[in-house]
Legacy VTK file of the C-alpha trace (Angstrom):
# vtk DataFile Version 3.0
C-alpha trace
ASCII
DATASET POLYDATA
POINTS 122 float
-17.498 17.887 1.152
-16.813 18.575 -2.769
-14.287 20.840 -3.282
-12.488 19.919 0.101
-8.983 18.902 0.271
-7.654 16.047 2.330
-4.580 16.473 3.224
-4.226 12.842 4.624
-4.572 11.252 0.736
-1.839 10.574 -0.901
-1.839 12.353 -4.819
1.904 10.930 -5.482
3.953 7.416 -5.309
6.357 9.069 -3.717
4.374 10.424 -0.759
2.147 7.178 -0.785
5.076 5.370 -0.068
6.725 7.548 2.520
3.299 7.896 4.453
2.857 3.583 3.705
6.060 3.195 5.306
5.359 5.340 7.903
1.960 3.908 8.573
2.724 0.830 8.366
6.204 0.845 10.658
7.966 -0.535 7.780
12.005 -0.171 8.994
13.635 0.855 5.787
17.449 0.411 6.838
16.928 -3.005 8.474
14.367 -5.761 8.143
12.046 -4.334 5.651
15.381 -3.180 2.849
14.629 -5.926 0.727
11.034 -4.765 0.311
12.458 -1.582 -0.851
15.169 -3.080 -3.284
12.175 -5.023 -4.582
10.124 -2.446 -4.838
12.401 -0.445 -7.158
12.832 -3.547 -9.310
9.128 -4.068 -10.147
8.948 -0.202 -10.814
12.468 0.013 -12.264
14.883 -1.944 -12.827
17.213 1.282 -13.948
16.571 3.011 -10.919
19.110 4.051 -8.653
17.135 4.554 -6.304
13.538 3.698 -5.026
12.605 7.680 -4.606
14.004 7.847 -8.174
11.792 4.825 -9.738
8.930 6.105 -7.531
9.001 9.701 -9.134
8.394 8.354 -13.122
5.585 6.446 -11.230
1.449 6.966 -11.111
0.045 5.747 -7.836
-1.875 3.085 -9.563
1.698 1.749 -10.869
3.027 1.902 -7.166
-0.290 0.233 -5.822
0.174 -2.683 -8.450
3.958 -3.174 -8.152
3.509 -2.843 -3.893
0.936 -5.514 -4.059
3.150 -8.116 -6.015
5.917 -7.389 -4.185
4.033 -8.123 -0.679
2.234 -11.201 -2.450
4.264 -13.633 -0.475
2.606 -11.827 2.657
-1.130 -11.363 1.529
-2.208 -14.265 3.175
-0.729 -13.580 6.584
-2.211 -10.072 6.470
-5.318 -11.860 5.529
-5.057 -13.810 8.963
-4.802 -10.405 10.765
-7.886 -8.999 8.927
-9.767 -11.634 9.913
-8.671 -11.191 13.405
-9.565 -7.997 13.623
-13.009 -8.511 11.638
-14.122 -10.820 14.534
-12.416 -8.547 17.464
-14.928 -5.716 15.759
-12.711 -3.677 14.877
-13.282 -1.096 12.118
-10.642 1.088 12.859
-7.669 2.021 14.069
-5.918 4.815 15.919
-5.009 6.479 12.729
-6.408 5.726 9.175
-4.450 5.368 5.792
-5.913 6.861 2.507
-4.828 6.882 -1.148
-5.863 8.651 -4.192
-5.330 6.566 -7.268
-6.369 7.689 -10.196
-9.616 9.808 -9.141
-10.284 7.047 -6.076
-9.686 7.113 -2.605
-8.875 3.958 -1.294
-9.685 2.976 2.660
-9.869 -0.480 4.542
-12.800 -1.416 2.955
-11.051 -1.440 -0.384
-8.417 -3.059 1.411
-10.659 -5.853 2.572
-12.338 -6.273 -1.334
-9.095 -6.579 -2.660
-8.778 -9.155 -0.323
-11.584 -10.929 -1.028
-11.195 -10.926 -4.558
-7.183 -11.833 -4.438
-8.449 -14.606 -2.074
-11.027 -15.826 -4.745
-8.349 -15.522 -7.465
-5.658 -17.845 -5.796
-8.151 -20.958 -4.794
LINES 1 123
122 0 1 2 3 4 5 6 7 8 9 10 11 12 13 14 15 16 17 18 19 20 21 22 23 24 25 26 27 28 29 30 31 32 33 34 35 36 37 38 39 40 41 42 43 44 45 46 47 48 49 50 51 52 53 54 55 56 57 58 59 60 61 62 63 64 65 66 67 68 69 70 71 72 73 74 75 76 77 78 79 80 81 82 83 84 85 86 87 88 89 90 91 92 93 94 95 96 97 98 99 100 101 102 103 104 105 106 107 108 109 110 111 112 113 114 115 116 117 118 119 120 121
């Protein structure tokens, strides 16, 4: 409903990248470190820290510098989509949203951006 708040979105980089991480399993100390080095490069290279180059950062800036950091994976995760496209399945236990800008983003989104990255690479 208008007006309503949902406390699942994500309004900040910061907290879209603790609940991403979260969501997504990502282990922060041990395989997935590099991500986060990387991370704070494409944001910052002057950052100390990721939390740091994450706070001077909008969400569209996180979403953009997330995505080319995980390029290298896009077409694995592409794989699982498609796996779970033909398995039927629309969702999950537990759902991931983001605000950017005045946009939520869902799985759908997900799946255009997808489409469209897939178009752009062939």
């Amino acid at each position: 409903m208008e007006g309503e708040v949902d406390e699942d979105v994500y309004r900040d980089s910061l907290s879209a990248w603790k609940g991403l991480s979260e969501f997504g399993g990502l282990e922060l100390d041990a395989r997935d470190e590099e991500l986060v080095d990387q991370l704070r490069i494409e944001l910052d290279p002057e950052a100390w820290s990721l939390e740091v180059a994450l706070a001077s950062a909008s969400t569209d800036m996180f979403l953009q510098a997330f995505f080319r950091v995980i390029q290298p994976f896009s077409m694995m995760f592409r794989d699982v989509l498609d796996f779970f496209e033909m398995a039927g399945a629309r969702e999950g236990q537990s759902q991931l949203k983001l605000r950017v800008e005045n946009e939520i983003l869902e799985l759908q989104h997900f799946e255009e951006f997808l489409e469209h990255w897939s178009l752009l690479q062939n």
